[in-house]
Wavefront OBJ file of the C-alpha trace (Angstrom):
o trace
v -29.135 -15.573 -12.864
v -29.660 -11.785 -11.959
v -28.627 -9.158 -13.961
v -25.432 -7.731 -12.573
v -25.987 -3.878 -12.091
v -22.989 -1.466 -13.353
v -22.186 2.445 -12.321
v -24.066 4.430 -10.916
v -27.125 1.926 -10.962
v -24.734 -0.273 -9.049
v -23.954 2.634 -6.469
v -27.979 3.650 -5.944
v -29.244 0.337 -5.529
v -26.584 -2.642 -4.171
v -24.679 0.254 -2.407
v -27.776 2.168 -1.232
v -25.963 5.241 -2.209
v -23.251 5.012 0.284
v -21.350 8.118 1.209
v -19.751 7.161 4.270
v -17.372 4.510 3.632
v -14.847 2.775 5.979
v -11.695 1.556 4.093
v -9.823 -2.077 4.030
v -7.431 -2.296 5.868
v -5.058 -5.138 6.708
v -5.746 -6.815 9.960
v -8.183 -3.511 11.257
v -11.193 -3.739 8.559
v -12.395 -7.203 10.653
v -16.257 -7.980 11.357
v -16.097 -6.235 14.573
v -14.833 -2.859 13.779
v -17.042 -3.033 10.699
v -20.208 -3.513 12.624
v -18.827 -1.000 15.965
v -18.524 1.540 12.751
v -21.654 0.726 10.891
v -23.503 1.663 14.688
v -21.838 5.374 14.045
v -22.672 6.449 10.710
v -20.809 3.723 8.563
v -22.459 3.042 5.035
v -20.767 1.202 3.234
v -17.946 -1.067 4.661
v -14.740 -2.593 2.950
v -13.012 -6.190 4.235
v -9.510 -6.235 4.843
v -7.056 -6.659 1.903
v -6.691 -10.419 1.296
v -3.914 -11.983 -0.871
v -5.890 -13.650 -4.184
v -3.245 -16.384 -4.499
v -3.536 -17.792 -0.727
v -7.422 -17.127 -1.206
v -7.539 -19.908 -3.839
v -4.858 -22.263 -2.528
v -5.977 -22.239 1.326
v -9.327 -22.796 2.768
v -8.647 -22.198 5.939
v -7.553 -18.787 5.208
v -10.870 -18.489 2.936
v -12.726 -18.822 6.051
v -10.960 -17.235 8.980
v -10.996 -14.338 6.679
v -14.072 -14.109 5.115
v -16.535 -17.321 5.396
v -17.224 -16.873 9.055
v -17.437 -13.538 9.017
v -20.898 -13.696 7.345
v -23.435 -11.718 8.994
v -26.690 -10.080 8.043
v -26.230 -6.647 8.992
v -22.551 -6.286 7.772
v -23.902 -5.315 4.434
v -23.594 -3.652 2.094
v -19.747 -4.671 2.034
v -16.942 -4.991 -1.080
v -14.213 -7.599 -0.593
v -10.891 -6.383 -1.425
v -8.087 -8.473 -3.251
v -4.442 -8.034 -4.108
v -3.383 -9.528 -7.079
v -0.895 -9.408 -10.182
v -2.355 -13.104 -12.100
v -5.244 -12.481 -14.343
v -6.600 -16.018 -13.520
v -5.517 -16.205 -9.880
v -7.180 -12.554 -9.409
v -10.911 -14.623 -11.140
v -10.558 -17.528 -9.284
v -10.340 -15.907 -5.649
v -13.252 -13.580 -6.961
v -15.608 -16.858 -8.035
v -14.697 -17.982 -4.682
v -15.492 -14.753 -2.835
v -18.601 -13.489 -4.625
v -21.596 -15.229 -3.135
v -20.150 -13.361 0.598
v -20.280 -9.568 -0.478
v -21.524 -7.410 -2.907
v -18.821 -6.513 -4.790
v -15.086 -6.990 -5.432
v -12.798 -4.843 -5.513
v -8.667 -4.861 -6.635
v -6.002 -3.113 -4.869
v -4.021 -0.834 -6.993
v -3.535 1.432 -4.191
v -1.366 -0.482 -1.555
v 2.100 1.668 -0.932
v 3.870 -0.647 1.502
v 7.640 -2.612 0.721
v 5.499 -5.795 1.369
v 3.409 -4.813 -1.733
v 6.713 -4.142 -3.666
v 7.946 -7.206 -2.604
v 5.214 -9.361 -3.815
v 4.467 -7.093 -6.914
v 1.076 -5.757 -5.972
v -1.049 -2.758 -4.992
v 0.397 0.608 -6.417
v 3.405 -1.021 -7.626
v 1.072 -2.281 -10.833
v 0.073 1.106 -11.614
v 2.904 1.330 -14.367
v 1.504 -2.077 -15.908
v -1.518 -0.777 -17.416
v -1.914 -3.767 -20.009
v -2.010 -6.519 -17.535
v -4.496 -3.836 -15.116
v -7.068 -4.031 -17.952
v -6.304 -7.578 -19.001
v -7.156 -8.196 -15.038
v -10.046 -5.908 -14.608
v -11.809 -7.054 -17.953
v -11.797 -10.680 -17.319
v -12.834 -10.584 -13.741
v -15.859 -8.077 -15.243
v -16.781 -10.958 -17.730
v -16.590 -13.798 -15.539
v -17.801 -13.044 -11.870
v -21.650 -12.019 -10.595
v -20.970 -9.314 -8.779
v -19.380 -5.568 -9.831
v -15.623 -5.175 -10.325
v -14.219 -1.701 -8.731
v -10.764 -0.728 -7.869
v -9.057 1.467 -5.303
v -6.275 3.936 -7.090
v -3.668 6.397 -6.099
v -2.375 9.279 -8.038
v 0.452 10.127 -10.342
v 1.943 13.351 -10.035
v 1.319 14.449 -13.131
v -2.827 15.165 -13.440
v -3.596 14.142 -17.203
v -1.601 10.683 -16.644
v -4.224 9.917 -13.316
v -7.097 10.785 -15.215
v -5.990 8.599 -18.005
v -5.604 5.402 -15.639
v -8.546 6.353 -14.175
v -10.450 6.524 -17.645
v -8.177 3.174 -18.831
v -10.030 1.045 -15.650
v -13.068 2.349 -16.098
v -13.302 1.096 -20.168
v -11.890 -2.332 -19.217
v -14.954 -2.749 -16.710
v -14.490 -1.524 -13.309
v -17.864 -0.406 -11.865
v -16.790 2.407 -9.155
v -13.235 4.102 -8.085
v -11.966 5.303 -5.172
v -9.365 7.588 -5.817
v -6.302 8.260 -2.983
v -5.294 11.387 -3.829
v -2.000 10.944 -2.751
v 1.137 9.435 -4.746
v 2.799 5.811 -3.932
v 5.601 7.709 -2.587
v 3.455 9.411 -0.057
v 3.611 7.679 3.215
v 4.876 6.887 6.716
v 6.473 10.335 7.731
v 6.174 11.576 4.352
v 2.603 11.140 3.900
v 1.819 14.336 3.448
v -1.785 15.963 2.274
v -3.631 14.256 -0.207
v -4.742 16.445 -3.886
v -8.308 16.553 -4.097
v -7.441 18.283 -7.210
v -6.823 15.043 -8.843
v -9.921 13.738 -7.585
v -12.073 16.290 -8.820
v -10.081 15.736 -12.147
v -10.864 12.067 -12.152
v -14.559 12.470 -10.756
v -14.864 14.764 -13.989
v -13.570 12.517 -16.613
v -15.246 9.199 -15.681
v -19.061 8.210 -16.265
v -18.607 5.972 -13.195
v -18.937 6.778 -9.201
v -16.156 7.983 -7.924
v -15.063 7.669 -3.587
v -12.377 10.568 -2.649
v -9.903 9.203 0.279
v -7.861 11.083 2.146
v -7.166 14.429 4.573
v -10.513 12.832 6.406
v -10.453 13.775 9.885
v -13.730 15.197 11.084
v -17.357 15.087 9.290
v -16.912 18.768 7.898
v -14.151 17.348 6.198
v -16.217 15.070 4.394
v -18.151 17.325 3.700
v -15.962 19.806 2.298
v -14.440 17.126 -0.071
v -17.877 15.983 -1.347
v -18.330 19.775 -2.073
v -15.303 20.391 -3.592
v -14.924 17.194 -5.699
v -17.947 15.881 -6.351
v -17.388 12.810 -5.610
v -20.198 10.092 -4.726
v -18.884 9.704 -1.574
v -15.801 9.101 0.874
v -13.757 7.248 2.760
v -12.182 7.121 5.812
v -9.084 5.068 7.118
v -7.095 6.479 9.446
v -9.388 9.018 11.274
v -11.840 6.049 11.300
v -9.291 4.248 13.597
v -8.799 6.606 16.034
v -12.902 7.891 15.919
v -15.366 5.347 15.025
v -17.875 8.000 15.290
v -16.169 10.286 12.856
v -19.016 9.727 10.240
v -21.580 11.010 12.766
v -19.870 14.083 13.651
v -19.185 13.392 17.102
v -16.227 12.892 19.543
v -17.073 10.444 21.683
v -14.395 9.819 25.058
v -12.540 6.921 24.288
v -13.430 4.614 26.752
v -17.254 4.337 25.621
v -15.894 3.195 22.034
v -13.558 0.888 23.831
v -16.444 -0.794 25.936
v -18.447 -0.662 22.775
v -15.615 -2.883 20.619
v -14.973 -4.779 23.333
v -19.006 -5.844 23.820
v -19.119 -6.523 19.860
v -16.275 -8.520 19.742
v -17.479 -10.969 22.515
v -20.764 -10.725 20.612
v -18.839 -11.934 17.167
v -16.093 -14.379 18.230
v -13.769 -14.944 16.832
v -11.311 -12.191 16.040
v -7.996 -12.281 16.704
v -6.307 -10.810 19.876
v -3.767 -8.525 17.971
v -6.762 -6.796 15.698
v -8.152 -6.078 18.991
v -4.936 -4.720 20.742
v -3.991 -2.828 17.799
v -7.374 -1.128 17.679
v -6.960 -0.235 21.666
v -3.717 1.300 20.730
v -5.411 3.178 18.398
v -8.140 4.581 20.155
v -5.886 5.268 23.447
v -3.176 6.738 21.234
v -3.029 9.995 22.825
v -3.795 9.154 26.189
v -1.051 6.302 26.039
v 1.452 9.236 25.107
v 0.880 10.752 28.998
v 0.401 6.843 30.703
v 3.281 5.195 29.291
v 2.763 2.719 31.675
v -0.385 1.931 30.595
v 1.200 1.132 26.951
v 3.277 -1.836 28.163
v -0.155 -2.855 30.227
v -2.098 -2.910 27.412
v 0.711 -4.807 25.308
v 1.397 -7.862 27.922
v -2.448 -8.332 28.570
v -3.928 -11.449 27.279
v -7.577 -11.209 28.988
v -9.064 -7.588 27.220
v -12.165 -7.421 29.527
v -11.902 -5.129 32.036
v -9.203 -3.327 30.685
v -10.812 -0.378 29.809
v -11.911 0.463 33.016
v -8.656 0.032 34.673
v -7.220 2.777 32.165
v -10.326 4.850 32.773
v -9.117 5.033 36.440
v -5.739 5.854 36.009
v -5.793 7.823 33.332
v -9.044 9.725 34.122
v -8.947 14.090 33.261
v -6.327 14.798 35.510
v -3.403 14.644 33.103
v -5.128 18.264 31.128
v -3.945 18.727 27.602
v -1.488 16.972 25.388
v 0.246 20.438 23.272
v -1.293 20.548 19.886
v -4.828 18.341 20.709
v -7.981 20.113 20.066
v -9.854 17.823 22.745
v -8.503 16.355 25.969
v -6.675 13.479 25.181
v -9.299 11.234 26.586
v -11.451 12.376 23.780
v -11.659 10.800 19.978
v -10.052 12.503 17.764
v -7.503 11.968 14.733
v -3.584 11.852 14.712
v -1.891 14.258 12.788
v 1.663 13.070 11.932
v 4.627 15.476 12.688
v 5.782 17.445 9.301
v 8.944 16.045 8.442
v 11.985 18.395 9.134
v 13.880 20.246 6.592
v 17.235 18.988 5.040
v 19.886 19.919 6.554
v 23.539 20.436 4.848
v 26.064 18.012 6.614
v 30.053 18.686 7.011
v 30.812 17.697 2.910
v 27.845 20.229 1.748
v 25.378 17.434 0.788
v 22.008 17.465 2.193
v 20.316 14.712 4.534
v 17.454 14.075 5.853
v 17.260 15.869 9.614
v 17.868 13.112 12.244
v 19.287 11.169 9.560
v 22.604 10.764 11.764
v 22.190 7.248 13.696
v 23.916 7.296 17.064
v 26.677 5.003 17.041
v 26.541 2.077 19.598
v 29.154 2.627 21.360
v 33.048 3.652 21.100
v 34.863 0.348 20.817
v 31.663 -0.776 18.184
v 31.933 2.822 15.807
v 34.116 0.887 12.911
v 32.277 3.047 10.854
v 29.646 1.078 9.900
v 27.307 1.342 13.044
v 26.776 4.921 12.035
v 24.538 3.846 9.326
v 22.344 1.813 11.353
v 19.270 2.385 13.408
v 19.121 2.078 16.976
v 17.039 -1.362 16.598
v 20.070 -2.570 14.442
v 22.450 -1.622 16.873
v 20.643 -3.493 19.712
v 21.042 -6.868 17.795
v 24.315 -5.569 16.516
v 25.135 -5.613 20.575
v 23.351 -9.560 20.768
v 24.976 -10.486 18.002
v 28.386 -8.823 16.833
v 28.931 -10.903 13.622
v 25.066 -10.111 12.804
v 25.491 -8.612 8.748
v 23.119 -5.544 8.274
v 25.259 -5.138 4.521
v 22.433 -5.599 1.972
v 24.907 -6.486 -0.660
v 25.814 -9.230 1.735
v 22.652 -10.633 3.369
v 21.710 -13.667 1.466
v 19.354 -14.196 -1.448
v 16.832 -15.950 -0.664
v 15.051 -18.565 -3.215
v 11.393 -18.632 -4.206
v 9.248 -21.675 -3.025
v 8.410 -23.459 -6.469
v 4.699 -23.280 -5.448
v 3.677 -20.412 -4.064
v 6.746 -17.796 -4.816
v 7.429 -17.358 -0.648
v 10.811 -17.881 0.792
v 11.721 -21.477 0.620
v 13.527 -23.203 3.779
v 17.078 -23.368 2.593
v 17.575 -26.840 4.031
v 13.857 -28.230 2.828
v 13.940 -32.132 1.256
v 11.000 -30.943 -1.150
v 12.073 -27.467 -1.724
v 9.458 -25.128 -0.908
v 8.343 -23.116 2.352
v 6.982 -24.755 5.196
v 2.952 -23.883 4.066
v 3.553 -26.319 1.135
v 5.876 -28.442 2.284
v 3.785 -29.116 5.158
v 0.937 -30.126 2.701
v 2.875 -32.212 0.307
v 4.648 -33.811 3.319
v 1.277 -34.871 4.843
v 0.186 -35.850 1.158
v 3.380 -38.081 0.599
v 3.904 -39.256 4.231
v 7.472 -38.067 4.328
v 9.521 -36.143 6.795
v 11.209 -32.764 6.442
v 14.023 -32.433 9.198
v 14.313 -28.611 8.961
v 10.604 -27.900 9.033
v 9.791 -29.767 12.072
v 7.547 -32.443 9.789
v 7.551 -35.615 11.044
v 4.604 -37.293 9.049
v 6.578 -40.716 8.138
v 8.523 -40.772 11.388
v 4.676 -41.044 13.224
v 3.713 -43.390 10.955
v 5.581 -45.740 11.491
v 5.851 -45.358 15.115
v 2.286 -46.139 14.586
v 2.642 -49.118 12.521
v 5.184 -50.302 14.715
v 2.574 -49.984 17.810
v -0.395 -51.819 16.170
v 2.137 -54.702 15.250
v 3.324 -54.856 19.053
v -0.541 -55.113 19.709
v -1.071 -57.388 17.163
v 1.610 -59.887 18.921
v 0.755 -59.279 22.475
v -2.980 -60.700 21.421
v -0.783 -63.411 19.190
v 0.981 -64.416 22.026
v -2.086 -64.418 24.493
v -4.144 -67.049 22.466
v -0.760 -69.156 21.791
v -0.858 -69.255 25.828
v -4.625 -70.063 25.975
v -4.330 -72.939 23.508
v -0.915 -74.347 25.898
v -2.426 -74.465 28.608
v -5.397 -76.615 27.197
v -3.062 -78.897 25.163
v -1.101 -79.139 28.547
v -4.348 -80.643 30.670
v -4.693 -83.427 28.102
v -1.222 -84.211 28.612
v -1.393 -84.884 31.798
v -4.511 -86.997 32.110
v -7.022 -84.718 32.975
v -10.246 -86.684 31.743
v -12.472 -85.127 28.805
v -15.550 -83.724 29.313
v -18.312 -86.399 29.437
v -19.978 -87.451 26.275
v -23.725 -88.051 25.988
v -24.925 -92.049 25.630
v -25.886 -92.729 22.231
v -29.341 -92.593 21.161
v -31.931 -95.180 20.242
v -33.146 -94.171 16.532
v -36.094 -95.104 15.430
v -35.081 -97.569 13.255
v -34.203 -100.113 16.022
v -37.861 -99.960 17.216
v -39.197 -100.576 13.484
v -36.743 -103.767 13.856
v -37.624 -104.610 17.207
v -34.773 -104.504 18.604
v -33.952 -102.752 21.949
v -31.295 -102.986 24.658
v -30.134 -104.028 27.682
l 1 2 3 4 5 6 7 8 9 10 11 12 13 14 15 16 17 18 19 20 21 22 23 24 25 26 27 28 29 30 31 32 33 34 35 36 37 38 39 40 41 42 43 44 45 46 47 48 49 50 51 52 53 54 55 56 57 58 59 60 61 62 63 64 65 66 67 68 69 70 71 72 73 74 75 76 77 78 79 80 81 82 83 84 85 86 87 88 89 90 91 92 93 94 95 96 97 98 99 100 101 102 103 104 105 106 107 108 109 110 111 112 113 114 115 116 117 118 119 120 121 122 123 124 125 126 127 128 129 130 131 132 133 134 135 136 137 138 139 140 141 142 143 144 145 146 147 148 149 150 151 152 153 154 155 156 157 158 159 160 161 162 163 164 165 166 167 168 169 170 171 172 173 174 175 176 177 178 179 180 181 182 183 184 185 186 187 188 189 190 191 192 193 194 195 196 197 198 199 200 201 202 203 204 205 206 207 208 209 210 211 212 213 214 215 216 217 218 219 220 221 222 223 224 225 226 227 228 229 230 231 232 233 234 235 236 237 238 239 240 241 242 243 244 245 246 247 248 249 250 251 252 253 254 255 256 257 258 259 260 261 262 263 264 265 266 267 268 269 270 271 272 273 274 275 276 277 278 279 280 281 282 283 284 285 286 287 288 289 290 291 292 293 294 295 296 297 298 299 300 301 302 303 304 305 306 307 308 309 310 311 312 313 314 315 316 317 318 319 320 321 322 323 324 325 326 327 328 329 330 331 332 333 334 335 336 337 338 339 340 341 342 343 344 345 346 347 348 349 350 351 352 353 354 355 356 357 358 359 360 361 362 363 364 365 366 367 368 369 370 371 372 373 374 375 376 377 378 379 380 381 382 383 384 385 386 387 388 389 390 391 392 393 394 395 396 397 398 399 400 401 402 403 404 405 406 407 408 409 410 411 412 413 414 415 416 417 418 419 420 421 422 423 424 425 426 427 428 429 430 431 432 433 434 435 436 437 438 439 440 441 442 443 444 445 446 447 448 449 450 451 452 453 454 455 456 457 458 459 460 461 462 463 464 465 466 467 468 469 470 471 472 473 474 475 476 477 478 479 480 481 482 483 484 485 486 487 488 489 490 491 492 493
C-alpha cells in the first residue's frame, strides 16, 4: 500500500501545487465544465457536492455521479461529500477513493436544503462530531482528508475551528471567508482578513475563496493572505477563462462546452442549460427572447450560433458592465437596499411590501406573500401558505426523506420502490405494481401452458378417433426365420 502523503507534501506532489482551483458545485462542477476549465488555466478541479448517505445506499447514483466520469486528464481532482454520520461519511469515502485524489467534507454549504438535512455550515457549531468525522475518515481511507470552511464572525473562534480540523486530520482547508448567513442578496464581500488569520495559525495549506472575479484578483488575495492558492466559483461560471486572465466573447466558450460535452456524453441537459444561462447572463438581460429560447430547447447544437446572430454588438452596453455584454465577465449582485421605517416606526427590509393579488383576494393575508404565492393562490384559492398550518411531514424509516403519506411499507418512493421489487408487493400510492405484474404473468404462462394442454389432448382424439372407426393399422412386418429353425431343419411353406 502507498504511503498516504499529508500537508503541504500532499499539496506539492498529488496536487502539483495547484493555485488555480475551480470549486464543487452542485449540478455545475460536472466532467465537462471541469475539463472546458482545466483548457483555461484550471489546476486543480473539485466534483460536485454529493450526498454520503445516497453514495453508499445507491449505485446508480455512485456512477452517474462519479464512476463514469473517470477520465485521464481530469486530474488532479478532490471529491466532495456532505455528511453528518461518522460511519456513513467513511463508507462513501472507501467507496469513492480509488476515483480521485482526495476527499474532501463540506462544512461550508449555506443553503435551507443543507439546514434541512443537517449538513454543510450548519455543523460548524458541532465541533465534537466534526473531529470525530474528520479523524476517522483520516485513519481509515487511502487518500488525504481536507475540508471546505466558512467563517464565524468573530476571528479567534474561525481560527480555532480551523486549528480544531486541522489536529483531528484534515490535510488542506479552503477557507470561505464569508459567514453562513452571507448569501443570495445578502452575500456580501468575503474577509480575507480571516483567511490570512487562518493561513497564519495552521501548519497545513490553506485555499482562500471568495471576491474572485478577474486574475488580478487572485492575485491580490494570494498576496495579501498567503494562501497556497484559490478558488473560484462563481466568476468561474460566468468566465471559464478567468484563471488565464482573459475575457473571451461568450459564444467561443459556448461552442467550446458544447464540443466537450458531445466529446464526454453523458451529462445531463439541465447542467448544460444552466451553464448557457450562465455564460449568456448579460446578454440574455437585452434578448429576453432569447431566454425563453434557450429554456424550451431540447437539441443544444446550433444554438449558439443562432444567439450569435441575433444578439450580435448591436445592442452597445448594458449600464454598469466593464465589457460589452457579449464579453465574459463576472456578475456582481445588486447591494441590497437600506431599511426603510414603515407606517408603525419598525424597520423592513426595502421591497419587503408584497403586492396584494388583487382587491376581492387582500383578506390580509395575501400581503405577506410573494408574487409566485399569489399566482397559485389565484389556481388554487384554498391553497395554505400558513407555516403553522402546512402539514408535518414524516421521515422515511430508511433513509430520513419524506415518506408518501399513503405508502403500505412506509417509506419514500426510492425505498419503497426497492423493497417492493425485493418483496414482490404493490404500493397503490407510489405507482408500484410489482405483484400485480406478476401475476398477470403467472396467469399468462398458465393460459400457455393449457392452450399446448389442450392441443396434444386434440392430437391424441383425433388418433383414438381413426381406430374407432375402422381405419386399418399400419402394416406389420412378417415374422422372421431365426436361426434356430435351420439348426432344426425345419423351414416353411
Amino acid at each position: 500500500m502507498a504511503v498516504k502523503l499529508q500537508g503541504f507534501e500532499f499539496w506539492k506532489t498529488t496536487l502539483r501545487g495547484a493555485r488555480y482551483v475551480v470549486a464543487p458545485m452542485v449540478d455545475q462542477s460536472e466532467l465537462a465544465w471541469r475539463l472546458l476549465s482545466r483548457r483555461h488555466g484550471a489546476e486543480l478541479c473539485y466534483t460536485p457536492m454529493l450526498h454520503a448517505q445516497v453514495f453508499v445506499r445507491d449505485a446508480n447514483y455512485r456512477k452517474d455521479n462519479l464512476y463514469s466520469e473517470v477520465c485521464p486528464e481530469d486530474r488532479p481532482l478532490i471529491t466532495q461529500f456532505c455528511a453528518n454520520d461518522p460511519e456513513v461519511f467513511v463508507q462513501a469515502c472507501l467507496l469513492a477513493q480509488d476515483y480521485c485524489d482526495a476527499i474532501d467534507l463540506n462544512l461550508g454549504c449555506p443553503q435551507m436544503i443543507a439546514k434541512r438535512g443537517h449538513y454543510g455550515v450548519f455543523l460548524q457549531d458541532e465541533w465534537e462530531l466534526l473531529e470525530k468525522m474528520v479523524k476517522l475518515a483520516n485513519e481509515k481511507i487511502s487518500v488525504p482528508i481536507t475540508c471546505k470552511i466558512r467563517v464565524f464572525n468573530k476571528m479567534e473562534e474561525t481560527v480555532q475551528y480551523a486549528q480544531m480540523l486541522e489536529k483531528a486530520g484534515c490535510q488542506l482547508l479552503t477557507v470561505h471567508g464569508r459567514t453562513k448567513d452571507q448569501k443570495g442578496p445578502a452575500t456580501g464581500i468575503a474577509s480575507w482578513e480571516h483567511i490570512k488569520a487562518v493561513r497564519n495559525a495552521v501548519n497545513i495549506p490553506v485555499f482562500a475563496n471568495g471576491n474572485i472575479q478577474h486574475l488580478s484578483d487572485v492575485e491580490q488575495c494570494m498576496e495579501e493572505t498567503g494562501v497556497q492558492g484559490v478558488m473560484s466559483a462563481e466568476g468561474n461560471l460566468h468566465n471559464p477563462a478567468l484563471f488565464e486572465g482573459h475575457s473571451p466573447p461568450v459564444w467561443e466558450m459556448a461552442e467550446e462546452y458544447l464540443e466537450v460535452v458531445s466529446q464526454y456524453p453523458p451529462c445531463t441537459l439541465s447542467y448544460v442549460r444552466a451553464h448557457l444561462f450562465k455564460l449568456w447572463h448579460h446578454t440574455l438581460q437585452i434578448h429576453k427572447d432569447l431566454r425563453e429560447e434557450l429554456a424550451k430547447v431540447k437539441n443544444l447544437q446550433g444554438l449558439t450560433e443562432e444567439e450569435i446572430t441575433n444578439g450580435g454588438e448591436e445592442a452597445g452596453q448594458v449600464v454598469g458592465l466593464p465589457f460589452p455584454h457579449w464579453i465574459c465577465q463576472p456578475y456582481v449582485r445588486p447591494v441590497p437596499k437600506a431599511p426603510v421605517a414603515n407606517s408603525n416606526g419598525t424597520e423592513v427590509k426595502a421591497g419587503g411590501h408584497k403586492r396584494a393579488l388583487s382587491q376581492e383576494d387582500s383578506d390580509g393575508a395575501s400581503d405577506a406573500l410573494s408574487k409566485n404565492k399569489q399566482k397559485k393562490k389565484a389556481r388554487n384559492p384554498h391553497k395554505n401558505f400558513c407555516p403553522e398550518q402546512k402539514p408535518k411531514y414524516i421521515k422515511c424509516e430508511q433513509c430520513g426523506n419524506p415518506k408518501g403519506n399513503q405508502c403500505v411499507f412506509n417509506l419514500c418512493r426510492g425505498c419503497c420502490k426497492k423493497k417492493a421489487h425485493k418483496e414482490v408487493a404493490d404500493c397503490p400510492s407510489h405507482g408500484l405494481r410489482f405483484k400485480t405484474k406478476a401475476e398477470k404473468q403467472k396467469t399468462e404462462r398458465q393460459e400457455e401452458e393449457e392452450e399446448e394442454e389442450g392441443k396434444s389432448r386434440g392430437l391424441q382424439e383425433e388418433e383414438d378417433g381413426g381406430l374407432l372407426n375402422g381405419t386399418p393399422s399400419p402394416p406389420t412386418d412378417p415374422p422372421q426365420r431365426t436361426d434356430c429353425g435351420l439348426r432344426h431343419g425345419l423351414t416353411g411353406t
